[in-house]
C-alpha positions as CSV (number, residue, x, y, z in Angstrom):
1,X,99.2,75.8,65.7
2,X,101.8,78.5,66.8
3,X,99.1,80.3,68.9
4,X,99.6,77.6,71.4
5,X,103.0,78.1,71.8
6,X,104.9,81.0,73.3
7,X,107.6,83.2,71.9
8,X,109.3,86.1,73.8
9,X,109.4,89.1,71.7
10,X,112.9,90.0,72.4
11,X,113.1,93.0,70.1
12,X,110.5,94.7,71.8
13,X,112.1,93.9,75.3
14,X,115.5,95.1,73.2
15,X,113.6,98.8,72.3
16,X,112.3,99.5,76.0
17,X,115.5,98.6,77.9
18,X,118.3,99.5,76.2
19,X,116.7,102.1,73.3
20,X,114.4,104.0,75.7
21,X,115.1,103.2,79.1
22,X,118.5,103.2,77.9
23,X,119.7,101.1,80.9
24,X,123.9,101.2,79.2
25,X,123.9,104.3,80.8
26,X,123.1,102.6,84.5
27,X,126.2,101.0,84.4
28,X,128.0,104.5,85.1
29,X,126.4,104.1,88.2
30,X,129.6,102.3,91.0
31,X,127.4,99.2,91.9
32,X,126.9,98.2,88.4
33,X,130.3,98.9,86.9
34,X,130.5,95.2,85.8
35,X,127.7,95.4,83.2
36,X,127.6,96.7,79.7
37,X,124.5,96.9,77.2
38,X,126.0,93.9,75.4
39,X,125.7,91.9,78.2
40,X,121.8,93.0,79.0
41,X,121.1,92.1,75.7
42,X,122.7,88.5,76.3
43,X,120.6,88.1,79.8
44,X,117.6,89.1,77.6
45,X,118.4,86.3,75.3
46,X,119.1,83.6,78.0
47,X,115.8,84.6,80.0
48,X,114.1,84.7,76.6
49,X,115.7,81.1,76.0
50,X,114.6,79.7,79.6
51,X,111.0,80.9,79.8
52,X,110.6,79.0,76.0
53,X,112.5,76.0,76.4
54,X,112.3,75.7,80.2
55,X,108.7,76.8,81.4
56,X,106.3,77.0,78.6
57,X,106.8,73.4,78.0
58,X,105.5,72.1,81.2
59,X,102.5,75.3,81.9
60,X,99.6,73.3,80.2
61,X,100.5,70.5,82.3
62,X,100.9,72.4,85.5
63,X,97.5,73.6,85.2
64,X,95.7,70.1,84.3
65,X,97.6,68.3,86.5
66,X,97.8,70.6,89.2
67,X,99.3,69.6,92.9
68,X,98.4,67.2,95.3
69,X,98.7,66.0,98.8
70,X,100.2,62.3,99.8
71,X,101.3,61.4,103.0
72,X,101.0,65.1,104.7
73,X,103.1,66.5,102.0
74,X,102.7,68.2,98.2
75,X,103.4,66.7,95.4
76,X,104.1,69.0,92.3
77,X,103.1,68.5,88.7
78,X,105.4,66.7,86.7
79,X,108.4,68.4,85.6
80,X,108.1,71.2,88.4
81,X,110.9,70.0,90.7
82,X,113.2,69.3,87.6
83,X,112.4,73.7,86.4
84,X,113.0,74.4,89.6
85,X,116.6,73.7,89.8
86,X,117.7,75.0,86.7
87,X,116.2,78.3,87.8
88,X,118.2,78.1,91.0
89,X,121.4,76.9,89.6
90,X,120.7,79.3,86.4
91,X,120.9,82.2,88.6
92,X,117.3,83.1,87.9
93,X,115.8,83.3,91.7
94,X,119.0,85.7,92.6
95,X,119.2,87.8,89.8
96,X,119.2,91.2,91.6
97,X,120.2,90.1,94.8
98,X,123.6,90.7,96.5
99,X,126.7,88.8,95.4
100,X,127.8,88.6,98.3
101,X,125.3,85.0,98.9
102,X,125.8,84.3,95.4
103,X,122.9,87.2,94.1
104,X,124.2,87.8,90.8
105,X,123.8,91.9,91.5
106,X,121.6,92.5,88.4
107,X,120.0,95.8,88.2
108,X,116.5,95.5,88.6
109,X,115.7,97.0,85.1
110,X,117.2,94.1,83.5
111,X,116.0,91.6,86.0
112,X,112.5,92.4,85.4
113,X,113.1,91.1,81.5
114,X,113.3,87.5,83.5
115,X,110.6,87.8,85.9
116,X,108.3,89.2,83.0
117,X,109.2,86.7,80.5
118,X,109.0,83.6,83.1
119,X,105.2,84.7,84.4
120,X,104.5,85.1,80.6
121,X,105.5,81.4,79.9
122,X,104.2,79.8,83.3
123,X,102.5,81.4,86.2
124,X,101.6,78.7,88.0
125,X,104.9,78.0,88.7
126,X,106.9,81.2,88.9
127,X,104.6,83.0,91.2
128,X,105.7,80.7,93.9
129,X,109.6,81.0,92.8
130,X,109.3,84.9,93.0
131,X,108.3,84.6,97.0
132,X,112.0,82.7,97.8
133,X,113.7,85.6,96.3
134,X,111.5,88.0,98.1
135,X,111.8,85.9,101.4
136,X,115.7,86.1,100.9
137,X,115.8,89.2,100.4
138,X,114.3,90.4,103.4
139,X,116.1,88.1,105.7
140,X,119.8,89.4,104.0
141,X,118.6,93.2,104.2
142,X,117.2,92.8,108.4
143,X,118.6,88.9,109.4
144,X,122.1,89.0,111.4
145,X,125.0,87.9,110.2
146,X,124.4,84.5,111.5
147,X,121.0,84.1,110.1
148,X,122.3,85.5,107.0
149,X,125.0,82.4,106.5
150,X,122.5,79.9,107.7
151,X,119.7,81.0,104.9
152,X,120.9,83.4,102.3
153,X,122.8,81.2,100.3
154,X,120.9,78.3,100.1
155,X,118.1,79.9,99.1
156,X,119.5,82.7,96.5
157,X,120.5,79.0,94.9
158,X,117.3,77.3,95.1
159,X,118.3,74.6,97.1
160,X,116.1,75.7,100.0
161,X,112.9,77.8,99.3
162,X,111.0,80.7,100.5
163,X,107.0,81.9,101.5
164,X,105.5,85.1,103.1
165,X,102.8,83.7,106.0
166,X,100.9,86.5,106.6
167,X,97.5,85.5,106.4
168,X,95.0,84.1,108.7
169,X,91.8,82.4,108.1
170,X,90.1,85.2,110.5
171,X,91.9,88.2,109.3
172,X,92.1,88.3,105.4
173,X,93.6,91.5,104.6
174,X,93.6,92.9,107.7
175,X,97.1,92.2,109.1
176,X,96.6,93.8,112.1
177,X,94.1,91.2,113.5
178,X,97.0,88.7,113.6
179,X,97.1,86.3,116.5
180,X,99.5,83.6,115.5
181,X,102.3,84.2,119.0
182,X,105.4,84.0,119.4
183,X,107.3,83.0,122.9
184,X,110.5,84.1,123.6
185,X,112.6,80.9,125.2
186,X,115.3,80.8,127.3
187,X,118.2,79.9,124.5
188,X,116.9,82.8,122.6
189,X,114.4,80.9,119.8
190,X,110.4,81.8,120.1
191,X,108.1,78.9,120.1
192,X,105.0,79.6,117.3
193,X,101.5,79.0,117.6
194,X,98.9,79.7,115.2
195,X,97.5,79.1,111.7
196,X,98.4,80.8,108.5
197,X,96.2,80.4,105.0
198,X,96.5,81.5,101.7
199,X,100.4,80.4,101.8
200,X,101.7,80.6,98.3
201,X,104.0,77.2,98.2
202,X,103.6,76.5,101.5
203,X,104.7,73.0,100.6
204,X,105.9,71.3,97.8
205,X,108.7,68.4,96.9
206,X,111.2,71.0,94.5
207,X,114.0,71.8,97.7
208,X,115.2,70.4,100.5
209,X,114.0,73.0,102.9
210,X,111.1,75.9,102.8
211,X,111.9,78.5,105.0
212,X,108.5,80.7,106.3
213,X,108.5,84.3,106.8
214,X,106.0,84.9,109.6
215,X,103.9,87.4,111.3
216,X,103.4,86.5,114.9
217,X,102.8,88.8,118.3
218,X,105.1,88.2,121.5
219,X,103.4,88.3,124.5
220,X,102.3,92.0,125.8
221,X,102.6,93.3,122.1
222,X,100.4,96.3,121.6
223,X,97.2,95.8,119.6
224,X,97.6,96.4,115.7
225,X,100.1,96.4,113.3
226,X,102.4,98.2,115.3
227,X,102.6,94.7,117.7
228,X,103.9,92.5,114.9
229,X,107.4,90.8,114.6
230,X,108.8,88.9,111.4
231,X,110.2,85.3,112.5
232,X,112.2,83.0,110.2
233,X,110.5,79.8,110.8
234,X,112.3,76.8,108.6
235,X,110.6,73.7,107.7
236,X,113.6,71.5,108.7
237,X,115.5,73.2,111.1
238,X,119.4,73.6,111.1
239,X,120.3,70.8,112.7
240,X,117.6,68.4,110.5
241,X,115.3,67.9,113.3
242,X,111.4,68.8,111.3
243,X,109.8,71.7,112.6
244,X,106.7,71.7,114.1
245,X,104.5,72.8,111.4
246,X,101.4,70.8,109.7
247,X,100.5,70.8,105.9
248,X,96.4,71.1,106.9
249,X,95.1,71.1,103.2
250,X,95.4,73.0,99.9
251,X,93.4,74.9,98.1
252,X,91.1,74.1,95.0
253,X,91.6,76.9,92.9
254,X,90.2,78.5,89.1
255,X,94.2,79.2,88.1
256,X,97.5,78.3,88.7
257,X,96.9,74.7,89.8
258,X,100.3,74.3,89.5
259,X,101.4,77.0,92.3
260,X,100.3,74.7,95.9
261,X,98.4,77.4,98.0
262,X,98.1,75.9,101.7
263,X,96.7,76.0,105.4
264,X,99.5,75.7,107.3
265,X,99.4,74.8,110.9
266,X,102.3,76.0,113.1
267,X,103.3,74.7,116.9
268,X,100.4,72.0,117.5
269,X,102.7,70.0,119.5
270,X,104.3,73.5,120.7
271,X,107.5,72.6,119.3
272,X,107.6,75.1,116.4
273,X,111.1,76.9,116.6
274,X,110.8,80.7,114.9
275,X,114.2,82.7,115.2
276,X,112.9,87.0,115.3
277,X,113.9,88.9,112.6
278,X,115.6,91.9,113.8
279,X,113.5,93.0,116.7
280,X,110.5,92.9,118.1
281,X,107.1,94.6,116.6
282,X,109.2,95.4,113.5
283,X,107.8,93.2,111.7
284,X,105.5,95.4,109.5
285,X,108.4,97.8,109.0
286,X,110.5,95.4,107.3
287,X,107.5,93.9,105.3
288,X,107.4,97.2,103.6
289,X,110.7,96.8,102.2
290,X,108.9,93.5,100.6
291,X,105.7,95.0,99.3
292,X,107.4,97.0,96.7
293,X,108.8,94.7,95.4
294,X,106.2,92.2,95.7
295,X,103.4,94.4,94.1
296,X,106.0,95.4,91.2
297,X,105.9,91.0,90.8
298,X,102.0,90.7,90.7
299,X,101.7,93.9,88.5
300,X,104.2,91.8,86.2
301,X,101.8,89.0,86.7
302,X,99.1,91.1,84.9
303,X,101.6,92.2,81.8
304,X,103.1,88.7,81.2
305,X,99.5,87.7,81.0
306,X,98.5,89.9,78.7
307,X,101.8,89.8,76.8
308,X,101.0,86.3,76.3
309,X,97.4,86.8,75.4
310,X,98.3,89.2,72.7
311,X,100.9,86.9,71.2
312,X,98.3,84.1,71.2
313,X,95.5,86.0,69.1
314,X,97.8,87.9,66.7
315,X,98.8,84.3,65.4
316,X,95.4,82.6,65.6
317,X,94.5,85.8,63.6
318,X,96.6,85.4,60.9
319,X,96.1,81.6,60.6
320,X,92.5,81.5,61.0
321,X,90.4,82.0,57.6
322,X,86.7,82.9,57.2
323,X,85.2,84.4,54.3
324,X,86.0,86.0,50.6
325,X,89.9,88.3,51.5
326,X,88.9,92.2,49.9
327,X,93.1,92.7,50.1
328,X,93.8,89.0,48.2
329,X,90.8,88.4,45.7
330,X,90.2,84.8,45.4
331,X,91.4,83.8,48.6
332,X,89.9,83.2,51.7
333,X,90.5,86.3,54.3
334,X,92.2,85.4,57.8
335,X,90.5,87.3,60.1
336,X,92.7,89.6,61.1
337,X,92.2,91.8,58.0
338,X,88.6,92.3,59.5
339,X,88.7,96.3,60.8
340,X,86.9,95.0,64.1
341,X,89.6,92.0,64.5
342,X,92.5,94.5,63.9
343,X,90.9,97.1,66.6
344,X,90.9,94.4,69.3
345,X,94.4,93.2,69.0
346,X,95.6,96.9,68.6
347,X,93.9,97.4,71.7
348,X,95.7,94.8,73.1
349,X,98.5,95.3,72.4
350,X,98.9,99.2,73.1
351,X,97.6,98.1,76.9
352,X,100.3,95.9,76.8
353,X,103.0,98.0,75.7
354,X,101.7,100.7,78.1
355,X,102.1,97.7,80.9
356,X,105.3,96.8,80.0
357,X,106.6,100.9,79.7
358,X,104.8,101.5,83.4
359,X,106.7,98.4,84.8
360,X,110.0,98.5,83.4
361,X,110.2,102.7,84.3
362,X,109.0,101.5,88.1
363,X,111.9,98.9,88.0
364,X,114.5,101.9,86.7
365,X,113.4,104.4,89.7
366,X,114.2,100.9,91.9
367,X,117.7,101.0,90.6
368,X,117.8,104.9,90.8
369,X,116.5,104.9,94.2
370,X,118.7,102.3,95.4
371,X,122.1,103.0,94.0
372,X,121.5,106.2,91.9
373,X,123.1,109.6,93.0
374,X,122.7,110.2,96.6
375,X,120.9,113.6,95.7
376,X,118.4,111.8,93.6
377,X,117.6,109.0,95.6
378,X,114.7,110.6,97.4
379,X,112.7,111.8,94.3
380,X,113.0,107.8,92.7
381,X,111.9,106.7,95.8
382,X,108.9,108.8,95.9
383,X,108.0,108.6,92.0
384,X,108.5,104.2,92.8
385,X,106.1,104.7,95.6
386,X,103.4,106.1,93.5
387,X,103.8,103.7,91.0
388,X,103.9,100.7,92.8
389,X,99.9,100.9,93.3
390,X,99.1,101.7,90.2
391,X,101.8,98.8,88.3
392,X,99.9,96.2,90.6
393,X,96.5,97.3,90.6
394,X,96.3,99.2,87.2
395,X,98.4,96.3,85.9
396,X,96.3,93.1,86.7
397,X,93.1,94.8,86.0
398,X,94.0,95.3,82.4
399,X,96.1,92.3,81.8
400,X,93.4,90.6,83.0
401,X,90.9,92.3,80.4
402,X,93.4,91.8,77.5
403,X,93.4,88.1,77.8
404,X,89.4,88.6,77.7
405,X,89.7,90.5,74.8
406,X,92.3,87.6,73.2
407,X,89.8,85.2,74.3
408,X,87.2,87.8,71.7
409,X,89.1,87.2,68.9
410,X,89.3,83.8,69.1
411,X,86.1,83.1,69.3
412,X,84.6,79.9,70.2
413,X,87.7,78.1,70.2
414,X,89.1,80.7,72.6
415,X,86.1,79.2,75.5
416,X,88.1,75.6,74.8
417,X,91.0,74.0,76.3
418,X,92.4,73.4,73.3
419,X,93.6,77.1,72.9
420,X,95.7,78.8,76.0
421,X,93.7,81.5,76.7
422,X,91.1,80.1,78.9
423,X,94.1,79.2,81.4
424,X,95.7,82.4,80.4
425,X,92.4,84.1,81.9
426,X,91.8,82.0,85.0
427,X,95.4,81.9,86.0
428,X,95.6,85.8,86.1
429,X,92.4,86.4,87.9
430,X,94.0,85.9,91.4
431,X,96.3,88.9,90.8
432,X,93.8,91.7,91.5
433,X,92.8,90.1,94.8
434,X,96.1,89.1,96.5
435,X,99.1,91.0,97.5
436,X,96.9,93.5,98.8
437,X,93.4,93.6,96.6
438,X,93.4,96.2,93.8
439,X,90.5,97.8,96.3
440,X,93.5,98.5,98.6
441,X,95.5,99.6,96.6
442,X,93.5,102.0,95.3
443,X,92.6,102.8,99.0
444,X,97.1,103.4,99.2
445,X,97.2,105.7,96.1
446,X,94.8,108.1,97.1
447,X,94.9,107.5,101.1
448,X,98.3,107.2,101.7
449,X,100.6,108.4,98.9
450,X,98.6,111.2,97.8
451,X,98.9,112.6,101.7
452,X,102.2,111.3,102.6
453,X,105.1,114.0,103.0
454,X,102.5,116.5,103.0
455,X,101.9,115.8,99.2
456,X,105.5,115.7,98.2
457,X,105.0,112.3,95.8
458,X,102.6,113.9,94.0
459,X,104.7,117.5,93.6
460,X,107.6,114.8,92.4
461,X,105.3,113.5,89.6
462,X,104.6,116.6,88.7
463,X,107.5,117.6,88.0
464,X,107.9,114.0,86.0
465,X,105.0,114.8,84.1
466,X,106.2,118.2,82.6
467,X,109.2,116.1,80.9
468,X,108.0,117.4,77.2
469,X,107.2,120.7,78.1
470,X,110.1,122.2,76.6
471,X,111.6,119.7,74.2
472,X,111.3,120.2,70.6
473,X,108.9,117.8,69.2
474,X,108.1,117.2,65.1
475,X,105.3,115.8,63.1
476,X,102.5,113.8,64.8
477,X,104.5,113.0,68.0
478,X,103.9,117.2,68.6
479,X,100.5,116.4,68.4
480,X,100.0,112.9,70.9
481,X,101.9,114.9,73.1
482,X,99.6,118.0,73.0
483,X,96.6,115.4,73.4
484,X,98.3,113.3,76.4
485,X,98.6,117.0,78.0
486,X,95.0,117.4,78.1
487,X,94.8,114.5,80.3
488,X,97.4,115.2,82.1
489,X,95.8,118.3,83.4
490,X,92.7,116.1,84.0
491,X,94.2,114.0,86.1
492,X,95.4,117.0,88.4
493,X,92.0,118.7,88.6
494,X,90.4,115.0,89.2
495,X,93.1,115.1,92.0
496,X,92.2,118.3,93.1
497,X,88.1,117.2,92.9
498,X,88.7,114.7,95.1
499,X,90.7,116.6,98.1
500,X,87.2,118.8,97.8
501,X,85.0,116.1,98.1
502,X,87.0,114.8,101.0
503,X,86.5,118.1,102.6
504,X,82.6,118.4,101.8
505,X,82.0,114.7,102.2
506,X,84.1,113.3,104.7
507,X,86.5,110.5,104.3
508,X,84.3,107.7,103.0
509,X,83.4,110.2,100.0
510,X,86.8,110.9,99.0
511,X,87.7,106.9,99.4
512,X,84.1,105.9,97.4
513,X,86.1,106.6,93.9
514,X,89.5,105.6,94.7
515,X,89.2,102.8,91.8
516,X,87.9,105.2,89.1
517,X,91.1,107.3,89.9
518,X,93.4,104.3,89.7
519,X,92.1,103.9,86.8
520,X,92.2,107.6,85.4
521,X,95.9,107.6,86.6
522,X,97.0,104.3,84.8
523,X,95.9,105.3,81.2
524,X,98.0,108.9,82.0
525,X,101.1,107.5,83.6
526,X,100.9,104.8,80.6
527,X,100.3,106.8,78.0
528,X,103.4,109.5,79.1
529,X,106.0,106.6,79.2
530,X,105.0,105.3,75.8
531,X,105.6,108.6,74.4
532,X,108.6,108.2,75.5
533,X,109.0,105.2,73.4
534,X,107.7,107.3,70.6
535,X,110.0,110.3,70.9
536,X,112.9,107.4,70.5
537,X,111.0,105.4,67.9
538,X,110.8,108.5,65.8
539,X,114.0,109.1,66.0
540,X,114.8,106.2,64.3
541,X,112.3,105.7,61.9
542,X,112.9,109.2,60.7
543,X,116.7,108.1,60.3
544,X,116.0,104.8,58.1
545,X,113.5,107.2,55.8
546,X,116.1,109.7,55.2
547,X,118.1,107.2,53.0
548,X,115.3,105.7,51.1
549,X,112.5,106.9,48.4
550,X,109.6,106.4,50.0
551,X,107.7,105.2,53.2
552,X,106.5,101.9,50.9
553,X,109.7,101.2,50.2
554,X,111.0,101.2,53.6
555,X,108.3,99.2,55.0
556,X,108.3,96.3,52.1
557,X,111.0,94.1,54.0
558,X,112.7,96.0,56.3
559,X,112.2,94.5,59.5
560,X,113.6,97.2,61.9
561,X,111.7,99.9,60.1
562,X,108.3,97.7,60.6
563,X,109.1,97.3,64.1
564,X,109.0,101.0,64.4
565,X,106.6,101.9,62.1
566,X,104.2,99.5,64.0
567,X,105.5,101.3,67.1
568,X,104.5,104.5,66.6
569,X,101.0,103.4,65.2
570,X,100.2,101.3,68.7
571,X,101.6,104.4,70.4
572,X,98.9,106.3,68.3
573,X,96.3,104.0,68.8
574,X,96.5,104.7,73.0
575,X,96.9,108.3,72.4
576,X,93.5,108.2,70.6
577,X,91.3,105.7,71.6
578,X,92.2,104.7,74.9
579,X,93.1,107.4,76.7
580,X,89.7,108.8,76.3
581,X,88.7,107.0,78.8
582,X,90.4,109.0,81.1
583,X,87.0,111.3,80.5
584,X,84.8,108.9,82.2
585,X,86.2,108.0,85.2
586,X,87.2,112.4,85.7
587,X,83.7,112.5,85.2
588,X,82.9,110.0,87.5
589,X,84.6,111.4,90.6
590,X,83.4,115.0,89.6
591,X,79.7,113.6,90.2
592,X,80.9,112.1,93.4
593,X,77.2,110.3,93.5
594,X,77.1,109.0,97.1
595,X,74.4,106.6,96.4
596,X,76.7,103.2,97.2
597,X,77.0,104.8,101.0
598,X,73.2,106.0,101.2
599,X,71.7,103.1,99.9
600,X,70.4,100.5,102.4
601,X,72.1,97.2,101.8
């Protein structure tokens, strides 16, 4: 069946990129001069064309077969090791780093195309790959230039992976509580001691070298995060002698089996060589110039899912039959011309969309932030910063309920291994709890970047938010618009509820619905970038009806005009029956019921 397959919908990546976002125009901007919209519509073709032929093939595998450990060492699935050196020597692990190691200097807006459509087709294996960009990264923006010609290269290419070890088995979340140490010798290298867990590809046979990123405290560091140094700490070292670091086990995990997640043991003979990062107790500093970027990834985690899920139950749909049709008398009905069939997939898929217009406008204000106008830089920054929660949090949460909903439609065959979805489901599960659980991130919307600058992200959104206020809007678009306002001003008097109940009820009050307003926040922000979509979708659709006699006409085999037509009626469908949630959770943090503190547990 083609529901077991997967198929990259490049038009719709075609129509949020270069139709809405309009991402030709970035290349007016000096650092992407090199690009044109023809050749962003090629990359979207060649990710399209990796994820399908490359990935998808070996994700059913990856998750029955899993990883394994022989001889102190992991053994990926097969067909892992072979995937991952096309995507190094494809360019895919560098596509928006540098040039100068051999990035290929992508904007992020058109990188994201790749990272989306590769989660989509295999998790298991490209949530590993995305931590050797991010580990590259971070050692070519603080590394010297010595450290940056040792590592950069190699592992922009693929040739020598990356990890994050931030984790220990005593700290979870809290990074703070980190005791892994670090000790400063003589010839200027630290010698590393401690354990890290939770290591995503902490081992694995696909390079020739895995280079950690590591939290560790030098001696006499203050307590906290403000005590913590980054230390590049490779698995072979430069001149081929192993390191002193212990595979201890792997984990046994619900999802992506194919992604090793390890115990690593560091400096048990006390030969572990880590080279600092910059300075000392900078280390959480310069992880910050990660998490963005990381939490962006695992948000994307949560839309590939759910783009995939979607994909999956529209065909099963069609194919499967059940019952006497009422549009095709005589023949058996598929069941997606059942009204409660049709509301779940809508549902789906206008979450989806929403996703995918959140993520792909957070990966814009990247580019804008980072190589925009000097004079704009600041507000992209701070609207990036306020999205980043919500794209990870709001993102996972709802890609993971999408793929329950796919599961829904299926039915019984849906609870089987014979259909994707159940590995769909389990393999997205872990991306609400890691990279900072969506708890804490809800914790970092309305602790942090509510308060930070003295409220200045939130003014910036504001002024985000009022983009229709005075543009001329026709037919039903005039009316979504006037609906999505409503919630908008919900969302700023939930905003404002909550600063009062942190004033009546302490801190712990205000925090106590911190999920309900991720929540609240994530249908609006959705919601206002798929308008977007519909402002430019109207636009067109009202262009190809111009020239014809009638809407039935237009729609009988007109491809283009179906896409937008379809469009504007997904568009319609979050306007009206899922951004009422929005009234629940307002209603929610207006109670402010502080029963979950008072109760004795």
């Amino acid at each position: 069946m083609s529901s077991t397959e997967y198929l990259v919908d490049r038009r719709e990546l075609q129509f949020v990129v270069n139709e809405t976002l309009q991402a030709g125009k970035i290349c007016e901007l000096p650092d992407f001069a090199e690009f044109d919209e023809e050749m962003f519509t090629m990359i979207i073709n060649e990710a399209s064309t990796f994820a399908e032929q490359v990935l998808a093939p070996i994700n059913q595998n990856g998750d029955r077969q899993g990883c394994r450990v022989e001889n102190g060492a992991v053994v990926t699935p097969d067909g892992f090791a072979d995937a991952w050196k096309k995507l190094g020597e494809g360019g895919w692990l560098s596509m928006s780093l540098p040039t100068e190691y051999g990035g290929q200097g992508i904007p992020e807006v058109i990188a994201v195309i790749g990272k989306e459509t590769q989660m989509a087709a295999n998790q298991g294996f490209t949530v590993g790959a995305s931590l050797t960009t991010g580990a590259a990264n971070l050692i070519y923006n603080f590394g010297s230039d010595v450290q940056k010609n040792d590592f950069c290269r190699k592992m922009f290419g693929g040739e020598w992976a990356g990890t994050m070890c931030l984790t220990e088995p005593h700290a979870g979340s809290a990074v703070g509580d980190v005791i892994t140490s670090a000790t400063r010798q003589e010839d200027g290298h630290y010698l590393i001691k401690g354990t890290k867990q939770f290591i995503t590809n902490g081992d694995h046979d696909m390079s020739d070298n895995i280079v950690h990123l590591l939290l560790a405290r030098t001696p006499d560091s203050q307590q906290g995060t403000k005590g913590i140094s980054l230390f590049i700490v490779p698995k072979i070292r430069l001149d081929g002698v192993p390191n002193d670091i212990k595979l201890v086990s792997i984990e046994h995990k619900m999802g992506i089996n194919g992604s090793p997640t390890c115990l690593l043991s560091f400096g048990d003979n006390d030969d572990c060589h880590g080279y600092l990062l910059e300075a000392e107790n900078m280390g959480m500093e310069q992880m910050f110039k990660l998490m963005n970027e990381a939490r962006l990834l695992v948000g994307l985690q949560g839309l590939a899912g759910a783009s995939a899920a979607v994909q999956n139950a529209w065909d099963y749909a069609k194919e499967r039959t059940q019952g006497p049709s009422s549009i095709h008398p005589g023949k058996k009905a598929p069941i997606i011309e059942f009204p409660d069939v049709r509301r779940m997939l809508m549902h789906m898929k206008a979450v989806t969309e929403g996703l995918r217009a959140l993520m792909y406008t957070a990966a814009w204000y990247t580019d804008m932030a980072n190589h925009g106008p000097e004079d704009d830089r600041e507000k992209y920054q701070d609207l990036l910063d306020l999205h980043i929660p919500v794209c990870k949090a709001f993102g996972t949460d709802q890609g993971f309920d999408v793929a329950r909903i796919g599961i829904q439609v299926l039915g019984g065959v849906g609870f089987t291994k014979d259909f994707p979805l159940e590995q769909n489901i389990r393999d997205q599960k872990i991306a609400s709890i890691y990279e900072g659980t969506n708890g804490i991130q809800a914790l970092d919307l309305v602790g942090r970047k509510f308060t930070v600058k003295n409220g200045q992200l939130l003014k910036t959104l504001e002024e985000e938010l009022s983009w229709f206020d005075n543009r001329n809007l026709e037919g039903e678009l005039n009316g979504w618009v006037a609906e999505w306002k409503n919630y908008r001003a919900v969302l700023m008097e939930s905003i404002d509820c909550m600063k009062k109940i942190g004033e009546a009820k302490g801190q712990d009050g205000y925090l106590l619905y911190a999920s309900n307003m991720m929540e609240l926040i994530g249908d609006v922000l959705c919601c206002f970038h798929l308008l977007k979509q519909a402002e430019t979708a109207q636009q067109k659709w009202n262009t190809m009806l111009s020239v014809v006699s009638s809407q039935d006409e237009l729609l009988e085999e007109n491809e283009e005009a179906q896409f937008y037509w379809n469009k504007l009626r997904t568009i319609e469908f979050y306007v009206w029956s899922i951004l009422p949630r929005t009234l629940s959770n307002a209603k929610t943090i207006k109670n402010a019921n502080l029963s979950p503190l008072n109760a004795c547990l």
